[in-house]
C-alpha positions in Angstrom: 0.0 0.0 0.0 1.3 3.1 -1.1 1.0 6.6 1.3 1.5 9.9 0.5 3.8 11.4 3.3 6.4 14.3 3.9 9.3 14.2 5.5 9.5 17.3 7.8 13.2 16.6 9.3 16.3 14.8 8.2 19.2 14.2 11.3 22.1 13.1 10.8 24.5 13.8 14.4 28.0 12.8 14.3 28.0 11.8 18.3 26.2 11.0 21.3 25.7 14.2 22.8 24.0 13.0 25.9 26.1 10.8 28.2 25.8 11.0 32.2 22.3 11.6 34.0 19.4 14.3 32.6 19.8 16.7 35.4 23.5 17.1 34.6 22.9 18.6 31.1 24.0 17.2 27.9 28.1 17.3 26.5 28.7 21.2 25.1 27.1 21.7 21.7 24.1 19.2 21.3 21.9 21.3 19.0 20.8 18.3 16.0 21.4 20.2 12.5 19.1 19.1 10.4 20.0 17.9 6.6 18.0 18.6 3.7 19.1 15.3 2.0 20.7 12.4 4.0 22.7 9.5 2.1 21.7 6.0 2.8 23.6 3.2 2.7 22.5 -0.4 3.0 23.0 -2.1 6.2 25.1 0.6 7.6 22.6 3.7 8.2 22.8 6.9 7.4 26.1 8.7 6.0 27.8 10.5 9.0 25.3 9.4 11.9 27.0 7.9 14.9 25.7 4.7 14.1 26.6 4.1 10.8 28.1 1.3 10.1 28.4 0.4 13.8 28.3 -3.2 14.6 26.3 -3.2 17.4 23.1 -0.8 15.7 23.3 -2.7 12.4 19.5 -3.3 12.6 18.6 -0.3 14.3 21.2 2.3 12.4 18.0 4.7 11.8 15.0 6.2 13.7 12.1 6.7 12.0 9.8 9.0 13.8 5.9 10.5 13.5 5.8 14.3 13.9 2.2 13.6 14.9 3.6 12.1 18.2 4.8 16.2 18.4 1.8 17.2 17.8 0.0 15.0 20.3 2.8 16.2 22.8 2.1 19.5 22.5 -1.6 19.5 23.1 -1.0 16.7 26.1 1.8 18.7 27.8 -0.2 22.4 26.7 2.5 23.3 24.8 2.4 26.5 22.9 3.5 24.4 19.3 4.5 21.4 18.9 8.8 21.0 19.9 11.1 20.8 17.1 11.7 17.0 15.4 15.1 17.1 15.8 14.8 17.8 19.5 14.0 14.0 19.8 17.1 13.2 18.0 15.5 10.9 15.5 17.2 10.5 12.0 14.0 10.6 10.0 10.4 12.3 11.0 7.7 11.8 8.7 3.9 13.4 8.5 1.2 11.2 7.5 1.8 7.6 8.5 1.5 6.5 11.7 5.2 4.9 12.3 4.4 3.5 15.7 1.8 0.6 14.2 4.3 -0.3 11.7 5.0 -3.8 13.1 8.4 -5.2 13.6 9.8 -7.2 10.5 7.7 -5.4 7.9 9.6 -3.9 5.3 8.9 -0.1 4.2 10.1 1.8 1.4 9.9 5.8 1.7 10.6 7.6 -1.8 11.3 11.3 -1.7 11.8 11.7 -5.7 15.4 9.9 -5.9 13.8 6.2 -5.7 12.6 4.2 -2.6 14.7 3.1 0.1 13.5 0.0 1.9 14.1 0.0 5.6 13.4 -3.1 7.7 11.1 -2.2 11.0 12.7 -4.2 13.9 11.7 -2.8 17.2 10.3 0.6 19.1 12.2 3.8 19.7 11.7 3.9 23.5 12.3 7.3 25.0 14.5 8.1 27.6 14.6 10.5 30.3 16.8 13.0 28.0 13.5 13.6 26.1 12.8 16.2 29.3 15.4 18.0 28.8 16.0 18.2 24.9 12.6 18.3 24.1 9.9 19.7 27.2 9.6 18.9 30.4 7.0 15.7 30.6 8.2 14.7 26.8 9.6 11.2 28.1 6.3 10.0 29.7 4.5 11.4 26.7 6.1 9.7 24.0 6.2 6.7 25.5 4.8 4.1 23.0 5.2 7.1 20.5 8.6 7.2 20.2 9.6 6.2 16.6 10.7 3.0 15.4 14.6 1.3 14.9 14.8 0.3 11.7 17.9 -1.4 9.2 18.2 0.3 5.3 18.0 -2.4 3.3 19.1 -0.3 0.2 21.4 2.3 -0.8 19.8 5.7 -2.0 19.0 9.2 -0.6 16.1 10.9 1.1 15.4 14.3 1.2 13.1 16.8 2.8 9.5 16.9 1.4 6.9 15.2 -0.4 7.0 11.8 -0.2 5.6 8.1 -0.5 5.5 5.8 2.2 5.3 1.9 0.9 4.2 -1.1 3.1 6.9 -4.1 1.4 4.5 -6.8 4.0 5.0 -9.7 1.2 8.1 -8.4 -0.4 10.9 -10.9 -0.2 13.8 -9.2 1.0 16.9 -10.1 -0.8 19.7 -11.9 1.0 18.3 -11.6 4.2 20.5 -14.4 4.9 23.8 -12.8 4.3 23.8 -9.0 3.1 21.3 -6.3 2.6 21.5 -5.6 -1.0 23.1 -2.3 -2.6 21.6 -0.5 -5.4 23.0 -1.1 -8.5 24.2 -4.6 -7.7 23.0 -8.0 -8.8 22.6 -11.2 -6.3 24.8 -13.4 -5.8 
């Protein structure tokens, strides 16, 4: 099934800014810049994230995220607008879809005019208690269960900021799941 969708923020943050407790305050400099276009790359993330190609986030290199969760924030927490996306440090925030009932294993495609990337859904984006802090006060109780989903590129390709189309993959076979994601461009086996 095919959804049309924006994508409203692209992150891409070099390191872990938040190391320690909350109420200490996050390492100098955390402010997420957000990208216009992100590189993808299959099985390794997003181009110059902290997690790319990091052996230990291989299925869960990139956070997809619904800015509706914001929005339902905002109005919950009686916020004047809705916090900025890349305040929850997520890599990709769409508008549209409802991220948080894609179920874990389904495969996804999101196309923002360069060709889809298919991403693998494996498991929720739980917040933590940094959400307080970086995003408003009462933000990690209120995105709980709203928090975005971890999710593996399965392709390599670029998104960028805009109109898009969100594609459920459900019965999609995904090649060499086995051994390795498969890159754009090359041929199995």
């Amino acid at each position: 099934m095919r959804h049309p969708i924006a994508v409203v923020a692209l992150l891409v943050a070099a390191r872990h800014a938040f190391e320690g407790r909350p109420q200490n305050g996050p390492l100098p400099d955390p402010s997420p810049v957000g990208r216009e276009r992100v590189e993808v790359r299959a099985g390794m993330g997003l181009v110059g994230d902290r997690y790319f190609n990091h052996p230990a986030h291989r299925d869960a290199a990139v956070t997809v995220f619904a800015a509706e969760s914001l929005d339902e924030l905002a109005r919950a927490l009686d916020l004047p607008a809705p916090p900025d996306p890349l305040r929850t440090r997520r890599n990709i925030t769409l508008r549209g879809y409802p991220v948080d009932s894609i179920r874990r294993g389904t495969v996804f495609s999101l196309d923002s005019g360069d060709g889809p990337v298919r991403f693998m859904a494996h498991r929720p984006a739980h917040p933590c208690a940094w959400m307080d802090v970086t995003v408003a006060p009462g933000a990690f109780t209120g995105l709980r269960r709203h928090g975005g989903l971890r999710c593996e590129p399965l392709d390599d390709g670029v998104l960028s900021v805009g109109p898009a189309v969100l594609e459920l993959l459900d019965d999609v076979p995904v090649p060499g799941r086995s051994a390795r994601p498969q890159r754009r461009g090359s041929s199995p086996g």
